[in-house]
C-alpha positions in Angstrom: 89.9 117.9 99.7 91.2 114.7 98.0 91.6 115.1 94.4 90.2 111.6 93.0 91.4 109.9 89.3 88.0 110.0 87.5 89.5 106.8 86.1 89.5 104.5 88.5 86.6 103.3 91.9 87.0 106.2 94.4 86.5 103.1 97.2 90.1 101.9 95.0 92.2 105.2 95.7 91.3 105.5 99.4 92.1 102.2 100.0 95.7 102.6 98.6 95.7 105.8 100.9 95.0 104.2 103.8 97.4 101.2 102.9 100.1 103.8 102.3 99.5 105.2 105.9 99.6 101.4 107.4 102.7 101.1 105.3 104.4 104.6 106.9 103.3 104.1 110.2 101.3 107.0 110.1 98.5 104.7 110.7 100.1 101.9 113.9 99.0 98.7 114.4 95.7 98.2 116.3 94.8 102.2 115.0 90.8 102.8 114.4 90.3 103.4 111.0 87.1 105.1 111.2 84.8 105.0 108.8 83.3 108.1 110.3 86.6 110.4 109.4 86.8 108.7 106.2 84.1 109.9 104.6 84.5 113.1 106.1 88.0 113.3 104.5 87.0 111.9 101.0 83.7 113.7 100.6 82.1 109.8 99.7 79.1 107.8 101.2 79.9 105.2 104.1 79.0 102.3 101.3 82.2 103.6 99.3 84.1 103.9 102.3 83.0 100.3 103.3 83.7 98.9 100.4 87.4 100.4 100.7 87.7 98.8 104.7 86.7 95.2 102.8 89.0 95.3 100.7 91.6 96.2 102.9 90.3 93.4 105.2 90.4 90.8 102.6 94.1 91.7 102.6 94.6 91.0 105.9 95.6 94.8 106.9 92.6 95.5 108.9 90.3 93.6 111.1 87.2 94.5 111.8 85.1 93.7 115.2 81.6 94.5 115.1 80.6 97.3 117.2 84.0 98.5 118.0 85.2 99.2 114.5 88.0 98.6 112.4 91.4 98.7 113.3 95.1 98.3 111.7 96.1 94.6 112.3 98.7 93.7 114.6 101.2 92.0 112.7 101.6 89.3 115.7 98.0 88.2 114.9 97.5 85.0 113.3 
């Protein structure tokens, strides 16, 4: 189980661990981050986990396409 900083949003530190798997290619582009597995993984809610895919969104990592899910972005998208 993920050992969280009781310091800072638990929505904050997945999102840098899913950044840092964009970033290593563990996660490729156009990879489903589910939200599903997410919250498995963490032990959180799905509101925590969503608020972790927006952020990563409003970075332009992800896009998300309703009823299919999230996915890494290609970096060839505009």
């Amino acid at each position: 189980m993920f050992e969280f900083d009781p310091t800072r949003p638990k929505w904050q530190q997945i999102a840098d661990v899913v950044r840092q798997r964009i970033s290593s290619g563990e996660y490729p582009a156009r990879h489903l981050v589910s939200e599903v597995q997410l919250e498995g993984e963490f032990g959180v809610t799905r509101t925590t986990v969503r608020k972790a895919t927006a952020a990563l969104r409003e970075e332009g990592l992800i896009v998300t396409t309703p009823g299919m899910g999230s996915f890494v972005r290609d970096g060839n998208e505009a």
